[in-house]
PyMOL commands that place a pseudoatom at each C-alpha (Angstrom):
pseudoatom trace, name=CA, resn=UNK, resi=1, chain=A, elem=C, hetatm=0, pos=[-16.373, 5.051, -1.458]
pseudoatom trace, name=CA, resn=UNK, resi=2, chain=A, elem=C, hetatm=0, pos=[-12.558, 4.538, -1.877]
pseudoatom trace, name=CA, resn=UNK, resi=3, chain=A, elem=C, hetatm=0, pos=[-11.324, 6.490, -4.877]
pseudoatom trace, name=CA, resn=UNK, resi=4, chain=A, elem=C, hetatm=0, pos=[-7.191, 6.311, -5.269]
pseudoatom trace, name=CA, resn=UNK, resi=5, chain=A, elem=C, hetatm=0, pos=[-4.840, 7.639, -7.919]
pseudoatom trace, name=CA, resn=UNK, resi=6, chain=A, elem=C, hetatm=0, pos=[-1.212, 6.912, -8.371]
pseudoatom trace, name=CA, resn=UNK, resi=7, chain=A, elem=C, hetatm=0, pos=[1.135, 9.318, -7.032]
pseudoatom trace, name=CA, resn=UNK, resi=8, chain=A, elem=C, hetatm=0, pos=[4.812, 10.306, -8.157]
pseudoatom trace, name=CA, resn=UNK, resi=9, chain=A, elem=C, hetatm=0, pos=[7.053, 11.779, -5.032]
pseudoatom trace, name=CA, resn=UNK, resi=10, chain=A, elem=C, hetatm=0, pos=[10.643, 11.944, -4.590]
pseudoatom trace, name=CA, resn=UNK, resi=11, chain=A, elem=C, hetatm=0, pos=[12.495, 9.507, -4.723]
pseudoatom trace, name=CA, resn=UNK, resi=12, chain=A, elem=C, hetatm=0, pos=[9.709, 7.420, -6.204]
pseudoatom trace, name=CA, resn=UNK, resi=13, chain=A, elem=C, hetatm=0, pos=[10.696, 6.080, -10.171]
pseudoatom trace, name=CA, resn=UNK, resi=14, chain=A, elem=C, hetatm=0, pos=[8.222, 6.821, -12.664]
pseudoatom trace, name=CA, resn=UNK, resi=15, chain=A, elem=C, hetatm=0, pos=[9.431, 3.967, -14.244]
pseudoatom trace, name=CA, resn=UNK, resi=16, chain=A, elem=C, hetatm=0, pos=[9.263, 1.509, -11.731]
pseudoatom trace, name=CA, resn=UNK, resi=17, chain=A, elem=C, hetatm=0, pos=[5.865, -1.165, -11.927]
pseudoatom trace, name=CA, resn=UNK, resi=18, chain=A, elem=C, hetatm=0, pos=[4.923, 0.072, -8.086]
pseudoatom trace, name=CA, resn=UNK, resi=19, chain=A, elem=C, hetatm=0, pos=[3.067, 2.750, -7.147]
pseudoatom trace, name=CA, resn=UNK, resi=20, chain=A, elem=C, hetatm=0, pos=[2.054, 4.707, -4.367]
pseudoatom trace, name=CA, resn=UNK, resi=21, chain=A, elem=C, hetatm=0, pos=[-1.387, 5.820, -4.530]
pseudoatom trace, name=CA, resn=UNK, resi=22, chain=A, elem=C, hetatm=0, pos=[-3.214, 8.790, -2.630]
pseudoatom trace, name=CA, resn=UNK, resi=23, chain=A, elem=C, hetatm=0, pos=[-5.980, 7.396, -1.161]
pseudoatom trace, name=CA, resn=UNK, resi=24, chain=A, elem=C, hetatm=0, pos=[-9.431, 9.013, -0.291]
pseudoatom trace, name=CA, resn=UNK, resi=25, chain=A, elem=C, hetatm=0, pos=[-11.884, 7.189, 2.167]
pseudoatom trace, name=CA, resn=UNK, resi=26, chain=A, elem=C, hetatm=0, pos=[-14.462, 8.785, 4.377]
pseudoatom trace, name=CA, resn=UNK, resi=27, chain=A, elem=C, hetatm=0, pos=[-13.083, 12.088, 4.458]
pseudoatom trace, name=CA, resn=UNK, resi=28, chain=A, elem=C, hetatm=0, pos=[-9.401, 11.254, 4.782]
pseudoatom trace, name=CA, resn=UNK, resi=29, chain=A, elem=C, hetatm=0, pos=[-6.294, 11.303, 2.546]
pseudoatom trace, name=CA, resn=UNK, resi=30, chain=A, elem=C, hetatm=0, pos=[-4.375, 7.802, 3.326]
pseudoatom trace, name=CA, resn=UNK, resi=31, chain=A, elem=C, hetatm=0, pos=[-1.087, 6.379, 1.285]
pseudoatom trace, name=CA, resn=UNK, resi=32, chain=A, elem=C, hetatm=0, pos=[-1.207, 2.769, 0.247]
pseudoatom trace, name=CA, resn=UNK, resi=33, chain=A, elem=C, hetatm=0, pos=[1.036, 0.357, -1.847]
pseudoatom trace, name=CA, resn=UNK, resi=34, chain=A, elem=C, hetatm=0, pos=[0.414, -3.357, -2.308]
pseudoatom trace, name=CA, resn=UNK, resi=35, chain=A, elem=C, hetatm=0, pos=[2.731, -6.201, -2.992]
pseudoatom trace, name=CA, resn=UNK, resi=36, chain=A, elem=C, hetatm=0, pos=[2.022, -10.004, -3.678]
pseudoatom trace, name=CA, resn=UNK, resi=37, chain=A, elem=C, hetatm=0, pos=[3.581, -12.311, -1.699]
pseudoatom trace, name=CA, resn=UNK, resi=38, chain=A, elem=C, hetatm=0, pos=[2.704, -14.400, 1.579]
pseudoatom trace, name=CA, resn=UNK, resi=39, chain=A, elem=C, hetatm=0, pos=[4.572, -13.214, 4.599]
pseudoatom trace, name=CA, resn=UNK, resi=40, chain=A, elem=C, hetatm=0, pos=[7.952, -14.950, 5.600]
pseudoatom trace, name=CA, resn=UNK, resi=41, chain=A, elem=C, hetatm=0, pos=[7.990, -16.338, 1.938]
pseudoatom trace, name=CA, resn=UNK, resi=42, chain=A, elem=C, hetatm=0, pos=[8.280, -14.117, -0.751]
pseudoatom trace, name=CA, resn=UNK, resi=43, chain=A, elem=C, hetatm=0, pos=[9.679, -14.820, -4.080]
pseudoatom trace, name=CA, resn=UNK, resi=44, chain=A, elem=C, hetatm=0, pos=[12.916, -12.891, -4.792]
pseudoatom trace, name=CA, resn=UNK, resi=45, chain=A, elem=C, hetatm=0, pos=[11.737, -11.314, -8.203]
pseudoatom trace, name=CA, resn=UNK, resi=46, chain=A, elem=C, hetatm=0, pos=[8.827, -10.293, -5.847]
pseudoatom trace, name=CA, resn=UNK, resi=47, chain=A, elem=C, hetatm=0, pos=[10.630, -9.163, -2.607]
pseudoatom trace, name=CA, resn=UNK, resi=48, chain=A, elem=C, hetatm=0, pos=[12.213, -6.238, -4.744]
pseudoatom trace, name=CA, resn=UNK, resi=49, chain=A, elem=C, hetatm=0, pos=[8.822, -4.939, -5.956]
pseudoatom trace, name=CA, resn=UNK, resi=50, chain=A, elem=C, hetatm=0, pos=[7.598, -5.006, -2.321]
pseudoatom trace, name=CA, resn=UNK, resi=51, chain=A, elem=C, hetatm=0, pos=[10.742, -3.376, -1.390]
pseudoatom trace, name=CA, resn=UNK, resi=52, chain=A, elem=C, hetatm=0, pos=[10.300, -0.490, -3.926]
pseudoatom trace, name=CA, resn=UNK, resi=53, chain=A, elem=C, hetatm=0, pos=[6.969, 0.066, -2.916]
pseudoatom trace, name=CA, resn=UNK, resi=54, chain=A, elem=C, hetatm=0, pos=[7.870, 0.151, 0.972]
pseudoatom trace, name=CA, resn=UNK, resi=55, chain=A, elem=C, hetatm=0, pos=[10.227, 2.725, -0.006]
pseudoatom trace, name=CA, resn=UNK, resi=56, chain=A, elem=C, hetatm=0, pos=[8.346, 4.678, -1.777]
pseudoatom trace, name=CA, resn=UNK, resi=57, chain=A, elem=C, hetatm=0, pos=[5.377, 4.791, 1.024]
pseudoatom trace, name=CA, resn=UNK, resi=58, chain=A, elem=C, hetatm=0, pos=[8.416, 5.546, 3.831]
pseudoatom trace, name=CA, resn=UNK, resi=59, chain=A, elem=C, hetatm=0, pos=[9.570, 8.656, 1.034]
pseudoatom trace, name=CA, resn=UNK, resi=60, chain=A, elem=C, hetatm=0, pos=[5.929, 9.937, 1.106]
pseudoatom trace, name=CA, resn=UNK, resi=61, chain=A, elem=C, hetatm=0, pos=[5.948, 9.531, 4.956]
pseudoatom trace, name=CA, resn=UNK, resi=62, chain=A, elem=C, hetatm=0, pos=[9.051, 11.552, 5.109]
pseudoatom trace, name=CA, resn=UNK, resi=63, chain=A, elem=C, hetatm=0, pos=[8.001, 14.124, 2.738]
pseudoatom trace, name=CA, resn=UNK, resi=64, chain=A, elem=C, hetatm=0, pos=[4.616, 15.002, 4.595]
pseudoatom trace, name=CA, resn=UNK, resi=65, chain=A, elem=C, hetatm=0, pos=[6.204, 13.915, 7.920]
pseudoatom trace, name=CA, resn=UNK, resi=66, chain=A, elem=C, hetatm=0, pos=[3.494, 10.929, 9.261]
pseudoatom trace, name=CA, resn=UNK, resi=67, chain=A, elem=C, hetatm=0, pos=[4.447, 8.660, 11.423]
pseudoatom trace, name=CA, resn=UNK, resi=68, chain=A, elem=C, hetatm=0, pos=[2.284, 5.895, 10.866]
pseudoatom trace, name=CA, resn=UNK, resi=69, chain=A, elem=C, hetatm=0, pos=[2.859, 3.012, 8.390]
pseudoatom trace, name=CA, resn=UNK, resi=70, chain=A, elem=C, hetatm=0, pos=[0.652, -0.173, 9.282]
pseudoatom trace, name=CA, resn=UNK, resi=71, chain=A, elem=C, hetatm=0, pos=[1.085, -3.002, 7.012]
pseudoatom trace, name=CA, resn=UNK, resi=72, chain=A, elem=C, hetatm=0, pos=[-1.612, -5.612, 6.688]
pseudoatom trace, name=CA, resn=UNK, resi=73, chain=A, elem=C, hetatm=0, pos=[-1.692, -9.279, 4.914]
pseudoatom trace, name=CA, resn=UNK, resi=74, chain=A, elem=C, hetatm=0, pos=[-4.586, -10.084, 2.614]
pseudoatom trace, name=CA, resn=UNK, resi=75, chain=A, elem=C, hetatm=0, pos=[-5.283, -13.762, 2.236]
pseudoatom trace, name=CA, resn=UNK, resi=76, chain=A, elem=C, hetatm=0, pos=[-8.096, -13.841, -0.563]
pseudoatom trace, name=CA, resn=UNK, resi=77, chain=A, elem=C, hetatm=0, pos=[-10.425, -11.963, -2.574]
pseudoatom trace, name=CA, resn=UNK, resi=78, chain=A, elem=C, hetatm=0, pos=[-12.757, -12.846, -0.182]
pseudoatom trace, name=CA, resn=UNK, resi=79, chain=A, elem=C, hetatm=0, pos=[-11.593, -11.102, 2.577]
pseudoatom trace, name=CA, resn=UNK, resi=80, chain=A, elem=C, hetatm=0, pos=[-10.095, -8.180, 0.211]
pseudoatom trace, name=CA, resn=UNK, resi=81, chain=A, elem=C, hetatm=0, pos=[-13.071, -6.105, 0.634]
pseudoatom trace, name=CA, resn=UNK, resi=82, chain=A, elem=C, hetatm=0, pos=[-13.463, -5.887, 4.486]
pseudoatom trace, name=CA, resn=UNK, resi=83, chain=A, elem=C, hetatm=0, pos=[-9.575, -6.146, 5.200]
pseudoatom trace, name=CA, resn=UNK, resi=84, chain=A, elem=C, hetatm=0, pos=[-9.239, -3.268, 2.931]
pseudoatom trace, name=CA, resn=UNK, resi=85, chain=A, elem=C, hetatm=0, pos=[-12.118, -1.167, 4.249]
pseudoatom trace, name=CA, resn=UNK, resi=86, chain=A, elem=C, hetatm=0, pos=[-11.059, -2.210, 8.093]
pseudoatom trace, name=CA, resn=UNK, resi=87, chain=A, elem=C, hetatm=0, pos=[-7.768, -0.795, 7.629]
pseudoatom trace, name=CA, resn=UNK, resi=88, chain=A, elem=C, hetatm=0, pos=[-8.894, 2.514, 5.681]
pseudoatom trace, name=CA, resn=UNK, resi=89, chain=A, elem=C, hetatm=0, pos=[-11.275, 2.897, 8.709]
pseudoatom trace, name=CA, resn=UNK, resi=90, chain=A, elem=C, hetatm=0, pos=[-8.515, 2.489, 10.948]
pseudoatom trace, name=CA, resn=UNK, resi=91, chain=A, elem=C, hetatm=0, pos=[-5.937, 4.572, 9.823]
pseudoatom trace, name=CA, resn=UNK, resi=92, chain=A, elem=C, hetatm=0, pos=[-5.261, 8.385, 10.751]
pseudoatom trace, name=CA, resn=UNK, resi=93, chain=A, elem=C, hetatm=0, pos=[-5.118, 11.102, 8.200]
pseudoatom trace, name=CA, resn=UNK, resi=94, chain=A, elem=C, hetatm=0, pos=[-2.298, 10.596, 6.078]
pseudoatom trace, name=CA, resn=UNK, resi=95, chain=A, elem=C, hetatm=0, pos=[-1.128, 7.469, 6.895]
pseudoatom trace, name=CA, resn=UNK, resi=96, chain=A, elem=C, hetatm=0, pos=[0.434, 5.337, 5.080]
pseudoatom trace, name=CA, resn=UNK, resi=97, chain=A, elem=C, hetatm=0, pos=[-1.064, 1.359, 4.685]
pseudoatom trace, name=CA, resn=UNK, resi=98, chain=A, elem=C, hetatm=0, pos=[1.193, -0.786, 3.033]
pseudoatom trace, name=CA, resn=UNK, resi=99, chain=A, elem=C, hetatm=0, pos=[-1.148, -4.155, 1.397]
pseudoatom trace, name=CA, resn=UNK, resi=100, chain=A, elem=C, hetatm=0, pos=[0.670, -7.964, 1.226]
pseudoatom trace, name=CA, resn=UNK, resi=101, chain=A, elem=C, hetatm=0, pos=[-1.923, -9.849, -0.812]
pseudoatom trace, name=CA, resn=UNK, resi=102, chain=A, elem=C, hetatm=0, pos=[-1.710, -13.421, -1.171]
pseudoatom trace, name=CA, resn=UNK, resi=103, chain=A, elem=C, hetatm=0, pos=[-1.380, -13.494, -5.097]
pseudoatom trace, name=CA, resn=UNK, resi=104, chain=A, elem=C, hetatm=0, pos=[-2.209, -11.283, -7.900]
pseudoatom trace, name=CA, resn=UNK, resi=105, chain=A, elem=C, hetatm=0, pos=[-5.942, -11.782, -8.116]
pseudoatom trace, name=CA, resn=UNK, resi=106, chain=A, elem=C, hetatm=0, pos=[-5.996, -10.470, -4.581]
pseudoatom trace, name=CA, resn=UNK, resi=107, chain=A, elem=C, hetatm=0, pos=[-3.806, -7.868, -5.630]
pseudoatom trace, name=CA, resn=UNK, resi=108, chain=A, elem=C, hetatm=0, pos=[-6.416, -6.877, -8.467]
for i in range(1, 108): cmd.bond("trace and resi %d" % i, "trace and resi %d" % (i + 1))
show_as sticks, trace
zoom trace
């Protein structure tokens, strides 16, 4: 079961729309952060979004020292599931696992 809830660490904005969410997946804590865009062509409004959220996972990083961010594309809902389960599986202990989903119903 993954079960995730938003977390606020420096320098993250509370008011910004991203989040960084603490993660918990078979026994492990793991970061993650999504964006929507496809890779090589994101919109502009978009690209700052994604580049908040980066941030904010690379601020976590720092602030638990991890050295691990992987970042992974997710091309439809269809997919969603075992991408997203893959990549939990994969990743160490407090990783972080940044998510590039192909539009907002991916996203979701």
């Amino acid at each position: 079961m993954i079960k995730s809830s938003p977390l606020h660490a420096p320098p993250f904005d509370p008011n910004s729309p991203q989040f960084v969410w603490k993660t918990r997946f078979k026994d492990k804590c793991v970061y993650t952060g999504c964006g929507v865009g496809l890779p090589g062509r994101i919109e502009s409004d978009k690209s700052t979004e994604i580049r908040a959220t980066k941030q904010a996972l690379a601020a976590q990083l720092a602030h638990v020292r991890l050295s691990q961010c992987h970042e992974v594309f997710v091309r439809n809902t269809t997919a969603a599931l075992i991408t997203v389960h893959h990549f939990l599986s994969e990743a160490a202990e407090k990783d972080a696992v940044f998510f590039l989903c192909a539009d907002a119903e991916v996203a979701g």
